[in-house]
C-alpha positions in Angstrom: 75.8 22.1 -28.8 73.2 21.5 -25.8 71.7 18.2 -24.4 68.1 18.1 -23.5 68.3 19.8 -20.0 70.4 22.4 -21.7 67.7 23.4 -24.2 65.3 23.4 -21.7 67.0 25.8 -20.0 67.4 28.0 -23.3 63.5 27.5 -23.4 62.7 28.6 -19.8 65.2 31.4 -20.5 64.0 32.6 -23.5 60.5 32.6 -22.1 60.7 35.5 -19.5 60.9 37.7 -22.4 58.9 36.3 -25.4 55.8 33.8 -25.4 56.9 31.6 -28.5 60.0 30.4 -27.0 59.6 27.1 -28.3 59.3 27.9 -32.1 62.5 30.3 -31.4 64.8 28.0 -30.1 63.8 24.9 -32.6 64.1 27.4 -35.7 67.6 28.5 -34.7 68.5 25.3 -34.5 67.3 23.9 -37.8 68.6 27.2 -39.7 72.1 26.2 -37.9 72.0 22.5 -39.5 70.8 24.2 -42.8 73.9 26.1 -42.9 76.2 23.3 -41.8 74.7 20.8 -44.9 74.3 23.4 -47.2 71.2 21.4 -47.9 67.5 21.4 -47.3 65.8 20.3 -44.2 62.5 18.8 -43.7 61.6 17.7 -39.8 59.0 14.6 -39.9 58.2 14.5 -36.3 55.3 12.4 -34.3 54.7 12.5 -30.5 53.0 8.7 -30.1 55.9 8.4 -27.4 54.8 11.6 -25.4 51.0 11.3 -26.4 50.1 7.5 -27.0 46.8 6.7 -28.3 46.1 9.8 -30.3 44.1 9.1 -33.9 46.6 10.3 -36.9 49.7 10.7 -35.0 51.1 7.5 -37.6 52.2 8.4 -41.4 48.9 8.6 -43.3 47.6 10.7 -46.0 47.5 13.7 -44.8 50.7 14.6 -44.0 51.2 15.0 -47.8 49.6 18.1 -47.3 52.4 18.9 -44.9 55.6 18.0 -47.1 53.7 20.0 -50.3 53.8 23.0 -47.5 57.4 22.5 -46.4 59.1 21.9 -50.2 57.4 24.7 -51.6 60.0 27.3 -53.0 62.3 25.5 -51.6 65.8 25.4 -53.6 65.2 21.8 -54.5 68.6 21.6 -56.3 70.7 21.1 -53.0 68.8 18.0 -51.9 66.7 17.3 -48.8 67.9 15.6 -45.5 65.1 14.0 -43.9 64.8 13.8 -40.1 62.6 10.7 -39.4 60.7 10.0 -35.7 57.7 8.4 -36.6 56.0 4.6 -35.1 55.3 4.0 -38.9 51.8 3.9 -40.8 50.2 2.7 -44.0 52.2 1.4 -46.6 49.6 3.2 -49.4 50.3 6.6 -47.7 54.0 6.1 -47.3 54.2 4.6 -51.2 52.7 8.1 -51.8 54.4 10.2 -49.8 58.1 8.6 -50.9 57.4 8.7 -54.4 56.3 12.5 -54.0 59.6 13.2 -52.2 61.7 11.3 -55.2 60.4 13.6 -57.7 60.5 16.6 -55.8 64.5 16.1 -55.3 65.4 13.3 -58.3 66.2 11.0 -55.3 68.8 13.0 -53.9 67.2 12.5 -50.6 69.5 11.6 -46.9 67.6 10.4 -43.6 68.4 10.8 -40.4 67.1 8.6 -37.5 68.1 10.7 -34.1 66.1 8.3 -32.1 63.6 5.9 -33.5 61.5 5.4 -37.1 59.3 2.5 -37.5 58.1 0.3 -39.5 56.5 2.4 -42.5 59.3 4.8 -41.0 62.0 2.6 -41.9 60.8 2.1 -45.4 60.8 5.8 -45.8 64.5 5.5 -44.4 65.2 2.9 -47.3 63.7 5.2 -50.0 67.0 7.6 -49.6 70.4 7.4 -50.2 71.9 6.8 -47.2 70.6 6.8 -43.6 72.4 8.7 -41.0 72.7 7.4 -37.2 73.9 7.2 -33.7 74.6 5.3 -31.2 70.5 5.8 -29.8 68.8 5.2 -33.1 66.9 2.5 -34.1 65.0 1.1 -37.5 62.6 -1.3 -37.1 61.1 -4.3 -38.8 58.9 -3.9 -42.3 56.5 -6.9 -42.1 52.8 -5.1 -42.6 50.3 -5.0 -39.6 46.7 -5.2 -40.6 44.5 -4.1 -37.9 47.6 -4.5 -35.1 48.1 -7.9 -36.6 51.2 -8.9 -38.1 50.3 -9.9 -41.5 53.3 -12.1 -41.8 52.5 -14.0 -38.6 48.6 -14.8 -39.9 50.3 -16.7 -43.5 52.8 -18.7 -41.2 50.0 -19.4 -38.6 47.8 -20.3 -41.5 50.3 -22.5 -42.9 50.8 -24.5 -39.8 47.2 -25.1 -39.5 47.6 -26.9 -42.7 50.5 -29.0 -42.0 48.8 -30.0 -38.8 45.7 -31.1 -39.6 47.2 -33.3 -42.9 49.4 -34.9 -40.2 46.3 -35.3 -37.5 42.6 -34.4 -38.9 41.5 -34.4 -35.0 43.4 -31.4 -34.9 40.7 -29.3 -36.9 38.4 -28.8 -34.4 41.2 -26.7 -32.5 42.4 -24.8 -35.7 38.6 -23.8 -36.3 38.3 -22.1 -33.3 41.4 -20.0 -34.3 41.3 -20.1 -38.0 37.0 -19.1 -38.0 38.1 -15.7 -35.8 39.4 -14.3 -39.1 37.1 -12.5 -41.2 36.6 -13.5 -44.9 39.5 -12.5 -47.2 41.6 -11.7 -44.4 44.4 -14.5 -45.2 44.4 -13.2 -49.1 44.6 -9.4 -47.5 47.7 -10.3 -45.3 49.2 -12.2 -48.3 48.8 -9.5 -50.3 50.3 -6.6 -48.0 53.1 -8.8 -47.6 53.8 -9.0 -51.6 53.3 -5.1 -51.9 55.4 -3.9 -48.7 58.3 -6.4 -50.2 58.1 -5.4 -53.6 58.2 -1.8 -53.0 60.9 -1.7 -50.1 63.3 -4.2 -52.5 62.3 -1.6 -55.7 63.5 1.4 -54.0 66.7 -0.3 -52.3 67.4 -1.1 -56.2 66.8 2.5 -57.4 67.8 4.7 -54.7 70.3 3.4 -52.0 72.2 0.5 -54.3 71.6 3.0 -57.7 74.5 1.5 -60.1 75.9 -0.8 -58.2 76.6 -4.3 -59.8 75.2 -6.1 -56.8 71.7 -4.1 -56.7 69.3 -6.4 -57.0 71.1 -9.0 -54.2 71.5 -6.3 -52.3 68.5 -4.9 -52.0 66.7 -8.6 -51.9 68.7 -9.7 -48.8 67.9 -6.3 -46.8 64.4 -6.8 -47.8 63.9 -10.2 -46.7 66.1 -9.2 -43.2 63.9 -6.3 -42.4 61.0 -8.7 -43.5 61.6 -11.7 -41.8 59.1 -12.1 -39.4 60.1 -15.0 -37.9 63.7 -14.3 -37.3 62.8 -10.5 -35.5 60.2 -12.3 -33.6 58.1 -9.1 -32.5 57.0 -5.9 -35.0 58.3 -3.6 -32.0 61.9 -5.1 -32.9 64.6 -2.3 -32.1 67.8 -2.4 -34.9 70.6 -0.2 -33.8 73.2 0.8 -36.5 75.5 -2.2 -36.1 72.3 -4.0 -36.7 71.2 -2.2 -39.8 74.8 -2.2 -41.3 75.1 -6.0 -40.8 72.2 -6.3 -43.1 73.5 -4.1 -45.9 72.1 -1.4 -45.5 74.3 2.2 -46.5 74.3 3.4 -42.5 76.5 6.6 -41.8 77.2 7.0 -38.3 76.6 10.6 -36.8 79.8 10.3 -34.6 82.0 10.6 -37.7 80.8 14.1 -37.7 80.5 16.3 -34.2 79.0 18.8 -35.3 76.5 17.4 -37.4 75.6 15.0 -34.2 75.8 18.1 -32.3 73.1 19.8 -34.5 71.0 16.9 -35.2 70.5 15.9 -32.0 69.8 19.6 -30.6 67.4 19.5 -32.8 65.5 16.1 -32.0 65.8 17.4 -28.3 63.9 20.4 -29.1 61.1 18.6 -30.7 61.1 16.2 -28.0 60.2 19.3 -25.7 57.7 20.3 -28.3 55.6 17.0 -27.8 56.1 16.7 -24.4 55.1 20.7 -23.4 52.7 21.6 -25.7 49.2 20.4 -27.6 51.4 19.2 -30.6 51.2 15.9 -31.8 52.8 15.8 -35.4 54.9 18.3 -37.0 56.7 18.4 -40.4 58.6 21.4 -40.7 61.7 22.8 -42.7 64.5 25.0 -42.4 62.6 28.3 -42.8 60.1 28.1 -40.2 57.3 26.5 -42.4 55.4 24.2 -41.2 52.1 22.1 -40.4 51.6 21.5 -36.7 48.8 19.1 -35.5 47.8 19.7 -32.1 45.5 17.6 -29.8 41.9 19.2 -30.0 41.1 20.3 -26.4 37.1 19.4 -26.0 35.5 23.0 -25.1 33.4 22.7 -21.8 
């Protein structure tokens, strides 16, 4: 199957002769990994790497209007592999989105990570089965972000004002110059993000990837608190390659173990890389057959 300059080229080429090379080349693709699985697939694609800054390009609630588009008349009887690239979102749009997904296929749901998901990505990862990926792909940590502010880091920062100020009182004049930046209810809004990201992410380890296992519920606690654990990742931006992700117990199937399906999945991912980076399109979910809802950057008319 062909790398990224190769499905350039088969872009460019295809081009002399019809205008819509890019849908051409990506929908042959898809149909080919359709055929190989024998199961649905649903493309979840953002271009925040290609087009940084732009409003909605994270998982919110409107790309539910997206997967209802894509799983329509679908066959929903053969499952649904997922192909994740996403910098995350909010965990009330993701909740939504994943529990939509669950009921649309009884859980009988595979990711695949050709290159990076994120944050609310990763959750979405840890709603399926399994999670398929290579030697390039990376999960990321789940600790919530409030405003670009690590919800995880504003309890422990909290926390330490407290100790210190019990063990030196002068120290209170410093902490309020910190502490008074934050607006009321922040510290019970970060506390509670915290609870619900945790508690959802642990829940559908328990009844999805670990589903009848014994172990379950340690299982799916340790992974939790690993993808969690704030202190210990150090940064929200955190890379986790496979190795990474199977050290911490999560059920990682590696996309070498298959040729062909790397092959595919990764022509694929190249083709939507060229979609982001050559066109107005920002976000695209898309399936199989060609359906699909495309938002492009708006163009201000002069």
């Amino acid at each position: 199957m062909p790398n990224w300059n190769e499905v350039f080229n088969e872009i460019q080429g295809i081009q002399l002769q019809a205008a819509n090379a890019q849908n051409l080349v990506r929908k042959k693709y898809l149909q080919e990994l359709h055929k190989h699985t024998g199961r649905n697939v649903v493309a979840y694609y953002s271009g925040w790497l290609s087009k940084p800054g732009v409003m909605l390009s994270d998982i919110n609630d409107e790309d539910k209007n997206g997967f209802m588009t894509t799983i329509h008349r679908l066959d929903r009887t053969i499952g649904l592999d997922l192909l994740l690239h996403t910098p995350g979102g909010g965990i009330a749009a993701t909740q939504s989105i994943v529990t939509y997904l669950q009921k649309m296929f009884g859980g009988n749901i595979r990711a695949f990570v050709p290159q990076i998901a994120m944050s609310a990505g990763t959750i979405i990862a840890c709603c399926c089965k399994e999670i398929w990926m290579g030697k390039e792909s990376n999960l990321g940590p789940t600790d919530p972000q409030l405003a670009g502010i690590p919800a995880h880091g504003v309890v422990q920062e909290f926390k330490r004002a407290v100790r210190e100020i019990k063990k030196d009182p002068a120290k209170i004049v410093l902490w309020q110059q910190i502490i008074g930046q934050y607006r009321p209810t922040f510290l019970g809004q970060c506390e509670n993000a915290l609870r619900w990201s945790n508690t959802f992410v642990e829940q559908q380890l328990k009844d999805c990837m670990f589903a009848g296992r014994a172990d379950r519920q340690a299982k799916a606690k340790k992974v939790t608190k690993a993808l969690s654990n704030y202190a210990a990742n150090k940064t929200h931006d955190r890379h986790f390659d496979a190795d990474a992700c199977k050290k911490m117990g999560l059920t990682i199937m590696d996309l070498e173990s298959d040729s062909t399906l790397q092959d595919l999945v990764l022509t694929v991912h190249h083709c939507y890389m060229h979609l982001m980076m050559n066109t107005l399109a920002y976000k695209i979910i898309e399936n199989q057959n060609g359906v699909a809802l495309i938002k492009n950057v708006q163009v201000p008319v002069k």
